[in-house]
Each structure stands twice: as structure tokens, then as C-alpha cells.
C-alpha positions in Angstrom: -13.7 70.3 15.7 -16.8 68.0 14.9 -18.2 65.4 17.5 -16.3 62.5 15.2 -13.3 64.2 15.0 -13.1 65.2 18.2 -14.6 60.9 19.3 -11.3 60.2 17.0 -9.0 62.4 18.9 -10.4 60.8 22.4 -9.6 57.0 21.2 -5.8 57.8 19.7 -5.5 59.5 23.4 -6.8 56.5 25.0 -4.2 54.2 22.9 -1.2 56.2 23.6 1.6 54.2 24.8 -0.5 50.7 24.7 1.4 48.1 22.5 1.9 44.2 23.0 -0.8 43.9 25.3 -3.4 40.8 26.1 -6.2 40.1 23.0 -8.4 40.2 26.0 -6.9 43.9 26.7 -7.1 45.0 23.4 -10.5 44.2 22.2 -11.6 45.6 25.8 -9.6 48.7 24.6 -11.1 49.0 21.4 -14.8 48.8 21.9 -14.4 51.2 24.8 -13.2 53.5 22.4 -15.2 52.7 18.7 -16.4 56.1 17.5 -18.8 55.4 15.3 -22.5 55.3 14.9 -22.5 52.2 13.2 -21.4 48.8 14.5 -17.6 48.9 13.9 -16.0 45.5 12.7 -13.1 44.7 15.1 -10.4 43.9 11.9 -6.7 42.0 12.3 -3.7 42.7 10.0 -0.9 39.7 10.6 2.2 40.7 9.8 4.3 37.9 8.2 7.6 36.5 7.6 6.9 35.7 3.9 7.2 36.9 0.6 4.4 36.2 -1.3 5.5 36.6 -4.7 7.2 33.2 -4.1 4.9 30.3 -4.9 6.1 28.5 -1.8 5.8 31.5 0.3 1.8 32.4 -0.4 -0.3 32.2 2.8 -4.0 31.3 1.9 -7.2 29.5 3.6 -10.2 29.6 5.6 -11.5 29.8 9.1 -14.5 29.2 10.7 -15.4 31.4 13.0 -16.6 30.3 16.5 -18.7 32.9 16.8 -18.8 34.3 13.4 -18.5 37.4 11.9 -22.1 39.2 12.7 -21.9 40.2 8.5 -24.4 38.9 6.1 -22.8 37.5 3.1 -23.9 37.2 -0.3 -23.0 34.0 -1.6 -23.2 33.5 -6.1 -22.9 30.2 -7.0 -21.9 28.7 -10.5 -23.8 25.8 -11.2 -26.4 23.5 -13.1 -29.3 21.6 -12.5 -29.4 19.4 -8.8 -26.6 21.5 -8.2 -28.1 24.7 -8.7 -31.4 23.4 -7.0 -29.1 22.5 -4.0 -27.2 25.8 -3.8 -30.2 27.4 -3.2 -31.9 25.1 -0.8 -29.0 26.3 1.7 -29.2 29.6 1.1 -27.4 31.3 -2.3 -28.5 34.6 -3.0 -27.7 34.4 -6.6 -27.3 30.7 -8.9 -26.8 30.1 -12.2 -24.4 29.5 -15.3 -23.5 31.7 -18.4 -26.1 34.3 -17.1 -24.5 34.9 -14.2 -21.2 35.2 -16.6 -22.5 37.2 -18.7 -24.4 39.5 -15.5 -20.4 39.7 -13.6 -19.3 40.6 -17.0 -21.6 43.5 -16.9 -20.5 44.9 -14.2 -22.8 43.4 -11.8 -20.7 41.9 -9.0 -23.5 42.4 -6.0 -22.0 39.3 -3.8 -19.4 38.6 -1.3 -18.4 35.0 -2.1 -18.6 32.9 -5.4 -18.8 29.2 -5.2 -18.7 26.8 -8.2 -18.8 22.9 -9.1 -16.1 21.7 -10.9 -17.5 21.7 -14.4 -18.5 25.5 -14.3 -14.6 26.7 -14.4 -14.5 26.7 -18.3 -17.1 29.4 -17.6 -15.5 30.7 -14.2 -12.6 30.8 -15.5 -13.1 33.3 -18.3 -13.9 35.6 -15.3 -10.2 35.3 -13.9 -10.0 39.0 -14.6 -12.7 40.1 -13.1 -13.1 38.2 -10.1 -9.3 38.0 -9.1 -8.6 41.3 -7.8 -11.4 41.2 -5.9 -10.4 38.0 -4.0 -13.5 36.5 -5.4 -12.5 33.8 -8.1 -13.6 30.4 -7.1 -10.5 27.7 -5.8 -10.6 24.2 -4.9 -7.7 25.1 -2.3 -10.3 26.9 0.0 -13.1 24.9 -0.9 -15.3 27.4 -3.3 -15.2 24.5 -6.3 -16.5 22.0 -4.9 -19.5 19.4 -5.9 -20.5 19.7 -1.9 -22.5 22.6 -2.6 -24.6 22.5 0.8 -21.8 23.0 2.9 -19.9 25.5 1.2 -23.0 28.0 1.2 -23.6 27.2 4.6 -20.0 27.4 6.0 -20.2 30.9 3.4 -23.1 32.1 5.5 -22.3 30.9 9.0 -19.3 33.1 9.6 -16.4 31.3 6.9 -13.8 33.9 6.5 -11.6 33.1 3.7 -7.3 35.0 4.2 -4.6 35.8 1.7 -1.5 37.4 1.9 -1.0 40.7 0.6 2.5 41.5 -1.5 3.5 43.1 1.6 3.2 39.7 3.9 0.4 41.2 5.7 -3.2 39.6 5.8 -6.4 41.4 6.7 -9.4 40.2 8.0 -12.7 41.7 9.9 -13.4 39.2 12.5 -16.8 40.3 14.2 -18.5 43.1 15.3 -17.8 45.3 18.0 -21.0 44.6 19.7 -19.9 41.3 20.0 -18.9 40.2 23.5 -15.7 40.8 24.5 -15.0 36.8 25.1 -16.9 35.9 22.0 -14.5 38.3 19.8 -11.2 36.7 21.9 -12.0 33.7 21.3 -12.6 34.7 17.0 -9.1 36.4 17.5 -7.5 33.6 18.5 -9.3 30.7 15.8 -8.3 33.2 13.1 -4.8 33.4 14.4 -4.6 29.6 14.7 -5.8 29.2 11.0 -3.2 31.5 9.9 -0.1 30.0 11.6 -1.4 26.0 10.7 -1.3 27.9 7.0 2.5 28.2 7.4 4.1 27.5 4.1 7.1 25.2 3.6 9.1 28.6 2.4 8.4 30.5 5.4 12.0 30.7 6.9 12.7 32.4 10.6 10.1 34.0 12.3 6.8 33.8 10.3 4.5 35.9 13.1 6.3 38.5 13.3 3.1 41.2 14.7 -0.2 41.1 15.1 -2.9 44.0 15.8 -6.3 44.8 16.4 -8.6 47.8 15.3 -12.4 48.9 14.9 -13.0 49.8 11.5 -13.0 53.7 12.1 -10.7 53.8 15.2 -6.4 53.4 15.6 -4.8 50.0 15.9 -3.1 48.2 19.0 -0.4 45.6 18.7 -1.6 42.2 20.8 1.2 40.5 22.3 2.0 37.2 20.1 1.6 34.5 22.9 -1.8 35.8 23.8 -2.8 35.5 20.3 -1.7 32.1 19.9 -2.4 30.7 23.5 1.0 29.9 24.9 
């Protein structure tokens, strides 16, 4: 047995029997126990009472990390003119207009957010396709079209995490690092939760948190009890 395998054996031992414990046990639990030689993401999956294929049911936003999410993000912006002078003034990695079309439509997709001002989408939109199924298509809903520019690069590359709910009624997210400190990640736990549960749709009927759990990207999960999560 290999020193990973045998790191991965040592963690699932050390989570045996540990379920709907404190967010502060958990993430205590979890970086004792990340495997890997690079610095893990601690990740959340919500489990939901919704069904998602119902339009009154989907579960979407954004959150701003306290203490954001120690990943660099590439932000593409669709714009013109001031707009595209602005975008990169605060930080866009890639700007422009049918180039950058016509560059996605190549295959080149080398960016973990896409921003656009309202009068790109007749461009954006012929991307739909493309930038869909990779959670990437600009909406006005989480604030990537926009004519404030400025702030959504910024709130992009200061730790922005944007949620959706999966067909399942699960959401996934990576939340920090696991060389974060332990408080700092608690306290990104519980903004994220909070985000998630203000997000609650007018279908959602009964329970809509129904479980929530922690992991490091390469190690098992733990279930966090619910009113730790939500601080009551």
C-alpha cells in the first residue's frame, strides 16, 4: 500500500463513527486529517429540500466570503470601450467583445468567471451552449451583467463564490483552503450557509436543510450538525 493510500486509510479511520458534529469540530477534524501534498480546499455539499427542475424550486446566488476562498480566479469580461477600459483597471484577466466569442467558441475557455454589460448578451448569448454547463454564462440574477463593472471583478477576485443547485437538490461549493485557520474557515462555513438558506425559494415546502457536510478535496466527508451551521 502507497504512502497516499495508506494517508487515505488513516483519515476514513479517524472519521469513523463522527457524524452531526460542531462546524468547529469538523473543520478541526478535517485538516488534521488532509492527505495531500497540495493545499486541500475544504468543499460543502447542502443537501436540499427542493426540486430543482421546478422553476420555483431553483436555489441560486452568491456569497461573499469573509475570509475568501485562498483561489485565484480568472475573471473574462464581455465588454466595449469605458467599459472594457474599466474591467481591466480592477483586475480582468481577459476583456473584449466578438474576439473573445469567437476565442470561447474555439475552445478556449481559460477563466473561472465571465462578466458582461448588458448590451454584450446578443453576443453572450450565442455562447448559451457553451458556457451553460459549465456554470459560466453571465446573469443579471447573480450580478455577472451588470454596467457596474468595477465591483463585479473585484467582488470576482476577492473571494465571491457564486451556488446552484444540482438536479439532485444538492449544491457544492469549495469554501477556502485548508491552511486557512480553523476560525477563519468557520466563520466561511457559516456565511456560505447563511446565503444558501436567505436563497430559500417560495416552492421550497417542509424542511429545506435537510444535511450539510464538510470535506478536504482528497479526504472523506463529515455531516455538521444543522444548528451549528446556521448559528442557533
Amino acid at each position: 500500500m502507497g504512502k497516499i493510500a495508506k494517508r487515505l486509510q488513516a483519515a476514513r479511520t479517524a472519521f469513523e463513527g463522527k457524524s452531526d458534529i460542531s462546524v468547529e469540530e469538523a473543520v478541526a477534524l478535517i485538516k488534521a486529517n488532509a492527505a495531500a501534498k497540495f493545499d486541500e480546499t475544504l468543499e460543502i455539499a447542502m443537501n436540499l429540500g427542493v426540486d430543482p427542475r421546478h422553476a420555483d424550486q431553483m436555489v441560486r446566488g452568491t456569497v461573499n466570503l469573509p475570509n475568501g476562498t485562498g483561489k485565484t480566479v480568472r475573471v473574462a469580461v464581455f465588454a466595449r470601450g469605458a467599459k472594457a477600459d474599466e474591467a481591466k483597471a480592477a483586475g480582468a484577466d481577459i476583456v473584449g467583445a466578438e474576439d473573445l466569442m469567437d476565442s470561447i467558441m474555439g475552445g478556449k475557455i481559460d477563466f473561472d468567471r465571465c462578466i458582461a454589460t448588458p448590451d454584450m448578451m446578443p453576443i453572450v448569448g450565442r455562447l448559451g451552449k457553451i458556457l451553460g454547463p459549465r456554470n459560466l454564462m453571465p446573469n443579471p440574477k447573480i450580478g455577472t451583467v451588470t454596467m457596474d463593472v468595477k465591483e463585479a471583478v473585484e467582488a470576482a477576485k476577492g473571494g465571491q463564490v457564486q451556488f446552484k443547485v444540482e438536479k439532485a437538490g444538492v449544491i457544492h461549493a469549495g469554501i477556502g483552503k485548508v491552511s486557512f485557520d480553523d476560525g477563519k474557515l468557520a466563520e466561511n462555513v457559516r456565511a456560505f450557509v447563511d446565503a444558501v438558506s436567505k436563497a430559500k425559494p417560495a416552492g421550497a415546502k417542509g424542511s429545506y436543510l435537510k444535511r450539510i457536510s464538510l470535506s478536504s478535496t482528497m479526504g472523506p466527508g463529515v455531516s455538521i450538525n444543522l444548528d451549528s451551521a446556521t448559528g442557533n
